[in-house]
C-alpha positions as CSV (number, residue, x, y, z in Angstrom):
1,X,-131.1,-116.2,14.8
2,X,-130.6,-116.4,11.0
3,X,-126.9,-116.4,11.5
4,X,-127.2,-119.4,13.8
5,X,-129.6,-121.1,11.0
6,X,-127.4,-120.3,8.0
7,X,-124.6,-121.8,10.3
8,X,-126.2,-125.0,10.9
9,X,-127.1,-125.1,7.2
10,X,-123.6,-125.4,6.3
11,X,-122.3,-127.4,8.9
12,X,-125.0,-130.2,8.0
13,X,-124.3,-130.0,4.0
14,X,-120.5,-130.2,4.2
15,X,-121.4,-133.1,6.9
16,X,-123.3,-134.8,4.1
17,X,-120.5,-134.4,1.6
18,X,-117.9,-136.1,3.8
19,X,-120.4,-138.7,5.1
20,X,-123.2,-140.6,3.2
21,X,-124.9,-140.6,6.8
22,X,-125.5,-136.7,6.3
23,X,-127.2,-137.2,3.3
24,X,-131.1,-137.9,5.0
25,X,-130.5,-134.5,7.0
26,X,-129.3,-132.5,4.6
27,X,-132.5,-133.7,2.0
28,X,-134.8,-132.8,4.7
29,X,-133.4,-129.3,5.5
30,X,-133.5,-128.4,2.3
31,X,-136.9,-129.6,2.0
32,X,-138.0,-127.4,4.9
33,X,-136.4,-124.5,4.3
34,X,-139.0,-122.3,3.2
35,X,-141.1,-123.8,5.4
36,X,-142.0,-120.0,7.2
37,X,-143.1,-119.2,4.3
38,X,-146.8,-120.2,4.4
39,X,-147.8,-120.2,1.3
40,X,-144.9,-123.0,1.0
41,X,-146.6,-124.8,3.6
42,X,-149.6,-124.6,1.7
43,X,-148.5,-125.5,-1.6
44,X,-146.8,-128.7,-0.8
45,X,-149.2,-130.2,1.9
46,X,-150.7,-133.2,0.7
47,X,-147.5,-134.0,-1.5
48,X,-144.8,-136.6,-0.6
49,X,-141.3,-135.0,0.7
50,X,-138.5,-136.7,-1.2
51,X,-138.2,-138.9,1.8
52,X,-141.3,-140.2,1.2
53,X,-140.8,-140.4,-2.2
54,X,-138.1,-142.7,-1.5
55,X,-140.2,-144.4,0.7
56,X,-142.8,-145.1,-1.7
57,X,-140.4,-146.0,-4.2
58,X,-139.2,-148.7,-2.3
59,X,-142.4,-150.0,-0.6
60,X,-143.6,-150.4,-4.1
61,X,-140.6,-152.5,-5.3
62,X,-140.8,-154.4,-2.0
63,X,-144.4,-154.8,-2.5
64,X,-144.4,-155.6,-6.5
65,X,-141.2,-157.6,-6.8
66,X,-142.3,-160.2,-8.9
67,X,-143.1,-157.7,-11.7
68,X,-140.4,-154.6,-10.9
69,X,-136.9,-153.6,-10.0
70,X,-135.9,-150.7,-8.7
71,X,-132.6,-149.4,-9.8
72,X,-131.0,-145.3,-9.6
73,X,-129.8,-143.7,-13.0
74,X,-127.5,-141.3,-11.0
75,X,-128.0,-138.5,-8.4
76,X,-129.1,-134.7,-8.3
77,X,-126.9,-132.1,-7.4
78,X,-127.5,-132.3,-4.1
79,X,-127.3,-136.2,-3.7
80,X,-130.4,-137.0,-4.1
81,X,-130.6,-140.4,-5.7
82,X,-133.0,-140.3,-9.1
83,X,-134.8,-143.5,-8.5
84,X,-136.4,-145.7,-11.2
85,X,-139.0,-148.3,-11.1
86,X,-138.9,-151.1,-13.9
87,X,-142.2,-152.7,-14.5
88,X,-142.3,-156.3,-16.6
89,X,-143.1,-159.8,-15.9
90,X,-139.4,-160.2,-16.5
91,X,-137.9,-157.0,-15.0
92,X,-134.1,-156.5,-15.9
93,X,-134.3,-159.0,-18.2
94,X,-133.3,-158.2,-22.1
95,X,-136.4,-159.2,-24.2
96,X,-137.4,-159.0,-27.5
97,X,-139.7,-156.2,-26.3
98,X,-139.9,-152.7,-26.6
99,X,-139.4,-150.2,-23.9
100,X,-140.9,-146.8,-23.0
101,X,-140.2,-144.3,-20.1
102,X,-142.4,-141.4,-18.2
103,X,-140.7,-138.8,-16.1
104,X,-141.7,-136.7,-13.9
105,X,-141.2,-133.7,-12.3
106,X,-138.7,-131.9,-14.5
107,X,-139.0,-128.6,-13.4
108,X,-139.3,-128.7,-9.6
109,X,-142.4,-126.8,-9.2
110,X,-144.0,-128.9,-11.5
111,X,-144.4,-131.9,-9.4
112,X,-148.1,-133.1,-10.5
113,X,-145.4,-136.1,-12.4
114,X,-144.2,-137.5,-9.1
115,X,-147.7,-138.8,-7.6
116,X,-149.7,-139.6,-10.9
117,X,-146.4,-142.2,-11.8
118,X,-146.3,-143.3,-8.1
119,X,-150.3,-144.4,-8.7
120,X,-149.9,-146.0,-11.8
121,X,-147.3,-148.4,-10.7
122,X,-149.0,-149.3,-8.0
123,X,-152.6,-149.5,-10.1
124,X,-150.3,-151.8,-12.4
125,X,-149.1,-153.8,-9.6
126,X,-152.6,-154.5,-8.2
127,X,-154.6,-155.0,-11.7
128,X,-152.0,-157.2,-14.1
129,X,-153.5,-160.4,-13.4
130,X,-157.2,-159.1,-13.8
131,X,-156.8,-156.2,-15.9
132,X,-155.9,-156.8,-19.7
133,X,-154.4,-153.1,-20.6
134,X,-151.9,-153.7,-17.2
135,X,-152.2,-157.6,-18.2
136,X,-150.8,-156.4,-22.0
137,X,-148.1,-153.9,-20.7
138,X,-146.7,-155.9,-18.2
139,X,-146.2,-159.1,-19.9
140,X,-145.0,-157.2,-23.6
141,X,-143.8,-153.9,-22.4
142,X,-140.9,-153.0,-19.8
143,X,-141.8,-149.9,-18.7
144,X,-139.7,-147.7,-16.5
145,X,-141.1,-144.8,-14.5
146,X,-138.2,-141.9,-13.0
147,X,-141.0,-139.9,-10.5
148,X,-138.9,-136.8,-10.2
149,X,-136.1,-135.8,-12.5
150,X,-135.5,-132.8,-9.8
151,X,-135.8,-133.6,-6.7
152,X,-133.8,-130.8,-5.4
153,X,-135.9,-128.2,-7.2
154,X,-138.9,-129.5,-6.1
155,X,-137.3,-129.1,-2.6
156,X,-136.8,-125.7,-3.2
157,X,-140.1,-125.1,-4.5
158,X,-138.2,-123.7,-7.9
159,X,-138.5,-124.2,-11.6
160,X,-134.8,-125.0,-11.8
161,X,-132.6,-127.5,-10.5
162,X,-130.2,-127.0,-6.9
163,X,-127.9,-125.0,-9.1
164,X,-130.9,-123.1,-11.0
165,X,-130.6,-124.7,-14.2
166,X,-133.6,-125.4,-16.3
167,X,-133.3,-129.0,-16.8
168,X,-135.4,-128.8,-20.0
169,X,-133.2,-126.3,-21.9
170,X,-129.5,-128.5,-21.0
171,X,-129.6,-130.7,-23.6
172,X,-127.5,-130.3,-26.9
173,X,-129.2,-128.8,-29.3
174,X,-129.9,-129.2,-32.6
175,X,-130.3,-125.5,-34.5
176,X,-127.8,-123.8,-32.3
177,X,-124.3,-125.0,-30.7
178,X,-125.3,-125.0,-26.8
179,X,-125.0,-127.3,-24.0
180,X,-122.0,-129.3,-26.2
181,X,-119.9,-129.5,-23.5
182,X,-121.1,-133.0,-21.3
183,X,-118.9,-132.4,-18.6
184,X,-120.5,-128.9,-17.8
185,X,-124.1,-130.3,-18.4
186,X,-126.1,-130.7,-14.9
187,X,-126.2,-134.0,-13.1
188,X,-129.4,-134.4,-13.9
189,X,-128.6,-134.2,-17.2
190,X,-126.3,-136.6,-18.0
191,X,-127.8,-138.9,-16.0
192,X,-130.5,-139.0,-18.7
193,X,-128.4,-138.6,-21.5
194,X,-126.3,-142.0,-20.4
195,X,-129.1,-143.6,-19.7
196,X,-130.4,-143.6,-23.1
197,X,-127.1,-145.1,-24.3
198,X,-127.7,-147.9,-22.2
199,X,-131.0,-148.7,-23.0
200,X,-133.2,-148.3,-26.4
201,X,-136.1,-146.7,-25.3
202,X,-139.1,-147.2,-27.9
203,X,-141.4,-143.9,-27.0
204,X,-141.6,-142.1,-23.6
205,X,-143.1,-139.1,-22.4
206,X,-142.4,-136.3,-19.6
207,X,-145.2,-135.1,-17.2
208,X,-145.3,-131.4,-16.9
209,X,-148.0,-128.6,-15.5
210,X,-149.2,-125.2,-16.3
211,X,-151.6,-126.6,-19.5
212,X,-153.7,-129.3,-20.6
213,X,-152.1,-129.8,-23.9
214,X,-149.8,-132.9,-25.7
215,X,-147.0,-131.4,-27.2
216,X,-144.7,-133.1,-29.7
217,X,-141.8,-131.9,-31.8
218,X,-140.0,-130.1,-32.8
219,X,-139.6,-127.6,-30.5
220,X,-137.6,-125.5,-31.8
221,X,-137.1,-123.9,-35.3
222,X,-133.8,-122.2,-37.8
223,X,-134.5,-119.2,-37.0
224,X,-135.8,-119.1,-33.5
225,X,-139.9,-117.5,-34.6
226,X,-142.9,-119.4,-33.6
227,X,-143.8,-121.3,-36.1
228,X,-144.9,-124.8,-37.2
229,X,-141.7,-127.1,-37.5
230,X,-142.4,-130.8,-37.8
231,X,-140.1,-133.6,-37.5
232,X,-140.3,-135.9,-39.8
233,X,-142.1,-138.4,-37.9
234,X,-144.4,-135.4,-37.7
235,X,-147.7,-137.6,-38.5
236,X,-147.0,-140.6,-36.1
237,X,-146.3,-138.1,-33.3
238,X,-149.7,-136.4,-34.1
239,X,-151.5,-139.9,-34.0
240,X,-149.7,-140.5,-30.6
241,X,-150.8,-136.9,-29.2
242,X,-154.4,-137.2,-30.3
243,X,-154.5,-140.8,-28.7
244,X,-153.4,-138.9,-25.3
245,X,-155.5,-136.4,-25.8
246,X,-158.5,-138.2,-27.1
247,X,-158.0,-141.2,-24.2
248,X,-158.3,-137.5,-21.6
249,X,-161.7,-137.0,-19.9
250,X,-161.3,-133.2,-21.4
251,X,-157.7,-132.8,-23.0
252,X,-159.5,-133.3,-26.3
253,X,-162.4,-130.6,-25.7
254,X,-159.6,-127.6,-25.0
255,X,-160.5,-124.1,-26.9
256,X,-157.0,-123.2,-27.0
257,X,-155.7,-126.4,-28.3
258,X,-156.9,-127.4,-31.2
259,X,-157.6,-131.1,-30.6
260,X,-155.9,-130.8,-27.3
261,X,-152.0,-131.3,-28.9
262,X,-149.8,-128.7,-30.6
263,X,-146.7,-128.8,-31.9
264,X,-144.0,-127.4,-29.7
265,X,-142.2,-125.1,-32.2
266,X,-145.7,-123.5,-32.8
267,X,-146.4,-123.3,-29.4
268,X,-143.9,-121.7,-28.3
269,X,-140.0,-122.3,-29.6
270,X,-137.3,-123.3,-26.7
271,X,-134.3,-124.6,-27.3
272,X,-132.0,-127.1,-25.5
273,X,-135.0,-129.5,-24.6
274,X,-135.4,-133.0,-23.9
275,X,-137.4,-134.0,-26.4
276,X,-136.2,-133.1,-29.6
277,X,-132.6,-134.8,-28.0
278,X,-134.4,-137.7,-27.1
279,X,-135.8,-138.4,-30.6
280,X,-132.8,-137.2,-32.5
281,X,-129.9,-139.2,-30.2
282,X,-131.9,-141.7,-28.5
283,X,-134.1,-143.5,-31.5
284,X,-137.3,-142.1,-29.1
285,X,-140.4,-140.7,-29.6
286,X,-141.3,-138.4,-26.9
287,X,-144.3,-136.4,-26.0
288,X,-144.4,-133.6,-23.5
289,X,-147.6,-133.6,-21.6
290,X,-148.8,-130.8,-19.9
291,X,-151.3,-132.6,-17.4
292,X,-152.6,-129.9,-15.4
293,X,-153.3,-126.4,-15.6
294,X,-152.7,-125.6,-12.6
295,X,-148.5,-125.9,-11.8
296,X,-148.9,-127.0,-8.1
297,X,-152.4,-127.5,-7.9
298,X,-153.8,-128.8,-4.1
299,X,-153.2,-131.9,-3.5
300,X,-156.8,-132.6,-2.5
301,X,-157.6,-132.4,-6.7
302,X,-154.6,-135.1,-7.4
303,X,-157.0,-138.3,-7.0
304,X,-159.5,-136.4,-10.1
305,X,-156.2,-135.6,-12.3
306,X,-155.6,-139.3,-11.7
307,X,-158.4,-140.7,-13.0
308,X,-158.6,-138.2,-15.8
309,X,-155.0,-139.5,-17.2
310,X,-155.2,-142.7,-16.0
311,X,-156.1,-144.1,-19.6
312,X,-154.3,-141.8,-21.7
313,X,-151.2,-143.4,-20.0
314,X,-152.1,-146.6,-20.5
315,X,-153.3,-146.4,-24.0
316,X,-149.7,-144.5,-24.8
317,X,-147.5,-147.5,-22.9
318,X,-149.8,-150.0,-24.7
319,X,-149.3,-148.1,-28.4
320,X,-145.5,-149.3,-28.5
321,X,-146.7,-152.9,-29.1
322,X,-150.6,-152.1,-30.4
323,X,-149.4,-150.1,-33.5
324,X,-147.0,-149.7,-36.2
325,X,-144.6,-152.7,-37.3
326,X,-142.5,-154.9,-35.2
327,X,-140.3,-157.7,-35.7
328,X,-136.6,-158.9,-35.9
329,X,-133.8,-158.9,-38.4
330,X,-132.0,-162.3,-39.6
331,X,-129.1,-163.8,-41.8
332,X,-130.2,-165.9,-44.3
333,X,-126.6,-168.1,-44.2
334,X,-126.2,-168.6,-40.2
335,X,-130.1,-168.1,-39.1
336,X,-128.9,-165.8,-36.3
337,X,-130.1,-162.5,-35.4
338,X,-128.2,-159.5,-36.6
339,X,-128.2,-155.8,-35.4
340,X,-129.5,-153.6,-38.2
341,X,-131.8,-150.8,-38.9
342,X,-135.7,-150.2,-40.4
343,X,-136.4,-147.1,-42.5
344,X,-139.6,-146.3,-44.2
345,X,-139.7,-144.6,-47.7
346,X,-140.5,-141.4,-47.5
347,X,-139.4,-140.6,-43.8
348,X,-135.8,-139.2,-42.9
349,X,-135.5,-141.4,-39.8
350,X,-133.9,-144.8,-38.9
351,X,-134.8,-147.2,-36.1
352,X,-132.2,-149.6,-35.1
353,X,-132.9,-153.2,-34.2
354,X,-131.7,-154.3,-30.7
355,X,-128.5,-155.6,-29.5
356,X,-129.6,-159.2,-28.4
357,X,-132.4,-160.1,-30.2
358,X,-132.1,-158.1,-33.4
359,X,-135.7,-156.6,-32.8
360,X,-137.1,-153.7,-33.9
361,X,-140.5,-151.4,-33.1
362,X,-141.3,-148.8,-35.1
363,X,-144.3,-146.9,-34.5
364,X,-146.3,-145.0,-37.4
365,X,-149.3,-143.6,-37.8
366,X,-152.2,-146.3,-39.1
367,X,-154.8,-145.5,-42.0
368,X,-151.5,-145.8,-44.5
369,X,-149.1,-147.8,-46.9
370,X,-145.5,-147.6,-45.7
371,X,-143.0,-149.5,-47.7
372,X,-140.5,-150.6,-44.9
373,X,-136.8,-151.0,-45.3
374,X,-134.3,-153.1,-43.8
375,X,-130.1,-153.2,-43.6
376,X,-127.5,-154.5,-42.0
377,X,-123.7,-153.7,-42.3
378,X,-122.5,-156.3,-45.0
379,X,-125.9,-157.3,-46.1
380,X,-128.6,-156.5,-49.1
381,X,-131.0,-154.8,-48.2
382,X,-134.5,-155.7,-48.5
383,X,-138.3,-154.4,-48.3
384,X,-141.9,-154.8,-48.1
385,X,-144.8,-152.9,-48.2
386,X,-147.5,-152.9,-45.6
387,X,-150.6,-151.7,-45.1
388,X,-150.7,-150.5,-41.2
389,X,-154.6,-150.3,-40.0
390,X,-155.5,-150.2,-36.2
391,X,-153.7,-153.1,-35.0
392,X,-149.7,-153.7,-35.2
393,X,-148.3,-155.8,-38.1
394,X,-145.3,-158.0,-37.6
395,X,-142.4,-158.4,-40.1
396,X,-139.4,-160.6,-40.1
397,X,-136.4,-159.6,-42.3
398,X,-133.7,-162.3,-43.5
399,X,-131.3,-160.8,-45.2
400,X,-128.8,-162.2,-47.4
401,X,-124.7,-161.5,-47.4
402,X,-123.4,-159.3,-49.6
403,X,-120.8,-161.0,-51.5
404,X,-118.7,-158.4,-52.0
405,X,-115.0,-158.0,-51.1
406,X,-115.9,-154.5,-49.5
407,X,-119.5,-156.4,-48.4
408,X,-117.7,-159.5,-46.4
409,X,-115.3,-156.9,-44.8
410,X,-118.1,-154.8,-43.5
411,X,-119.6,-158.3,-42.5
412,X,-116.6,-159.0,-40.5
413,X,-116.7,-155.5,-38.7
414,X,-120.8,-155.7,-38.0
415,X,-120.2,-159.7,-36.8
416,X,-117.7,-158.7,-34.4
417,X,-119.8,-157.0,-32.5
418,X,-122.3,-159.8,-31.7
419,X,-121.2,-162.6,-29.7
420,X,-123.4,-165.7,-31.1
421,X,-122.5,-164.8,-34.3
422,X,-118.5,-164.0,-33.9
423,X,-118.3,-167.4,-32.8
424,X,-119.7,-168.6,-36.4
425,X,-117.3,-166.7,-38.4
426,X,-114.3,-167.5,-36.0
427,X,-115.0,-170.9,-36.3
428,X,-115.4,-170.9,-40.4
429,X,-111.9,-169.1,-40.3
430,X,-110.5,-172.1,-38.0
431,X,-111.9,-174.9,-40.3
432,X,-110.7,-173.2,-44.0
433,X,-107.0,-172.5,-41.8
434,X,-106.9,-176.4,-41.3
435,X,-108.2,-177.5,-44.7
436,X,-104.9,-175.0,-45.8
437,X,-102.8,-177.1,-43.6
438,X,-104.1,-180.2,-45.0
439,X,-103.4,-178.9,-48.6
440,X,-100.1,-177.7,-48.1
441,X,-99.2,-181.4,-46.5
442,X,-100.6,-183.1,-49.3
443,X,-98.3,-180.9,-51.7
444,X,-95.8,-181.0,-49.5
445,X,-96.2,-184.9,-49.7
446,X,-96.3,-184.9,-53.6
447,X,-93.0,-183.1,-53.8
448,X,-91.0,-185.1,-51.8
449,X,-92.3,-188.4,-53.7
450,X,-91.8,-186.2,-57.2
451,X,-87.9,-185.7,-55.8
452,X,-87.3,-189.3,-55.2
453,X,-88.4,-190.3,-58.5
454,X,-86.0,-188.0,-59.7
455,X,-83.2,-188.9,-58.1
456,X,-84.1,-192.7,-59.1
457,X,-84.0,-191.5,-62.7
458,X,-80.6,-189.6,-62.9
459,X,-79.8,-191.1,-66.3
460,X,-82.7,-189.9,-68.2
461,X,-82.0,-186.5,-69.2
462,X,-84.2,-183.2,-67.5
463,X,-87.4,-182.2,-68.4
464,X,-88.0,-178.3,-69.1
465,X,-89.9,-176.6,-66.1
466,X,-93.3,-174.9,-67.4
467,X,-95.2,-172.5,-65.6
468,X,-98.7,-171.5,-66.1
């Protein structure tokens, strides 16, 4: 009987290998089989299958389409298709706005992630036009929600991925040369890691299980002991934390978290992790959040873990336009946006401005002076200092050219990059290339007259050439 099984196993993967019409099959054998095992059984009743995640995913984009888009980053290694849902008033459009991410269900028996994002979408969807947290997020915030990260090791009931890979320890690190090689990274994997080149994510956090706890980096340290290692962000990351924690119904209150947050390298120190890549290669601050102390709690205790995170979320989506200082870089001789960066004295870390719009959100801690910073390739710097209390302040930047030879050149480089404003400069090149023509006509003009007077003089004798 098990040789038959195993049999029928392979037959229906290889099937969905050669056919996309195998795929649905071969998802739900792998979802079922442990299923003899009962404490399997057990464990995910009450949970959604893949399947129905899928389901749900799209029901939710049919349902909410005036406010999301559903879109797939890439697939697991198994073919499972790691779906997304985009929440805005103008979903897949580029805004001046700042963006923020959760994921769940990064280790496959952690999978708490996958319903609690499923019911804040839809608690989104049925609250923007009454609610004013949804009402704030949706219309200033595009927020994109990945339910499960592994799909396949949820199906399998494992911490790892299909191939039994911790997803969470495949990322390049930073204090030791691992995971360097992208083509050998997981699926999953580089699906994230080419996501964040696409898109400037602003803050994001994962959903995990096993603790009540916000954690925030770094995780790791130099020489791999347990000890505290912040980043240097390390006091807005603990202002974000406590706001998760504090938002909690008992996060906060935890007697082996101080506050409810810890710092990851304290905690305990991995290495290869999403979070610490994220903030380091993506411009984002992450938080890991530990939501449940229970890994696979009962799915009859989902509805109370709900309502116990429900704000916390919010309040974290909301922070990326409710603190710190926003606003957009200009040029002071066209008036157009141009793509630069924001520093802040004192703190080794750069946020770039966006593509499009030249915008920029950069999230500190409040209760401080920051004296903020910005650049642009071929331009002078310039900066102001602010006073950051609860609420968010805004600051435009114009910045004026450098008029340098090596300044203009950069200029050139930066401008070529940027379609409005290539046009400009290609079109100041164009008119000083016809007011050249025009000159060299008028000399050429002024030469021919000088050679006919010349030649109507022929008696009078040469005049010495001078040069100056």
């Amino acid at each position: 009987m098990k040789l038959i099984l195993f049999l029928l196993y392979i037959s229906l993967t290889l099937s969905s290998v050669l056919s996309r019409g195998g795929l649905s099959a071969t998802r739900l054998l792998l979802e079922e089989n442990h299923s003899h095992n009962s404490d399997s059984i057990d464990k995910a009743k009450g949970y959604m299958t893949n399947y129905d995640l899928e389901q749900a995913v799209k029901d939710f984009g049919r349902r909410c389409s005036n406010i999301s888009r559903i879109y797939s980053i890439g697939k697991s290694v198994n073919g499972f298709p790691l779906w997304v849902m985009e929440i805005s008033d103008k979903p897949g459009a580029e805004e001046p706005e700042p963006a923020f991410k959760f994921i769940g269900n990064v280790h496959g028996d952690e999978p708490v992630g996958r319903e609690i994002t499923l019911l804040l979408a839809n608690w989104l969807c049925d609250n923007h036009m009454k609610d004013p947290l949804a009402k704030l997020i949706v219309e200033n915030v595009h927020l994109h929600i990945l339910p499960s990260l592994n799909p396949d090791g949820f199906a399998l009931k494992r911490r790892g991925n299909a191939n039994n890979i911790d997803l969470n320890r495949d990322f390049p690190d930073q204090f030791f040369p691992m995971n360097n090689d992208e083509d050998a990274r997981q699926p999953e994997t580089r699906a994230i890691m080419t996501w964040l080149r696409e898109m400037h994510f602003t803050a994001s956090a994962t959903l995990h299980g096993g603790a009540l706890v916000a954690n925030y980096p770094w995780d790791g340290t130099h020489d791999k002991r347990r000890n505290y290692y912040g980043c240097p962000d390390d006091q807005t990351f603990k202002f974000l934390a406590s706001s998760y924690s504090h938002s909690h119904r008992n996060m906060s209150l935890s007697k082996e978290f101080h506050g409810g947050i810890i710092n990851g390298a304290f905690w305990y120190p991995i290495y290869g992790g999403m979070q610490d890549w994220n903030y380091i290669h993506g411009g984002c601050l992450e938080l890991t959040l530990e939501i449940s102390d229970d890994k696979w709690p009962n799915a009859n205790e989902l509805p109370t873990i709900w309502e116990y995170n429900k704000i916390s979320m919010l309040n974290l989506v909301a922070s990326v336009v409710k603190t710190g200082v926003h606003g957009r870089i200009f040029s002071s001789d066209s008036g157009r946006p141009i793509p630069g960066s924001i520093t802040i004295k004192g703190i080794n870390y750069m946020v770039k401005s966006g593509r499009a719009f030249a915008d920029y959100h950069r999230l500190l801690a409040p209760g401080k002076k920051y004296e903020v910073i910005a650049s642009a390739p071929g331009y002078k710097s310039k900066s102001t200092t602010i006073w950051l209390e609860e609420e968010a302040v805004t600051v435009d930047f114009i910045l004026d050219p450098d008029e340098t030879l090596e300044g203009n050149l950069l200029r050139s480089i930066c401008d070529c990059g940027s379609g409005v404003t290539t046009k400009f400069y290609w079109r100041f090149h164009i008119e000083i290339c016809f007011f050249l023509v025009i000159v060299l006509a008028f000399l050429c003009f002024l030469l021919k007259r000088r050679t006919l007077f010349t030649l109507g003089k022929q008696r009078q004798p040469p005049k010495r050439s001078v040069m100056i």
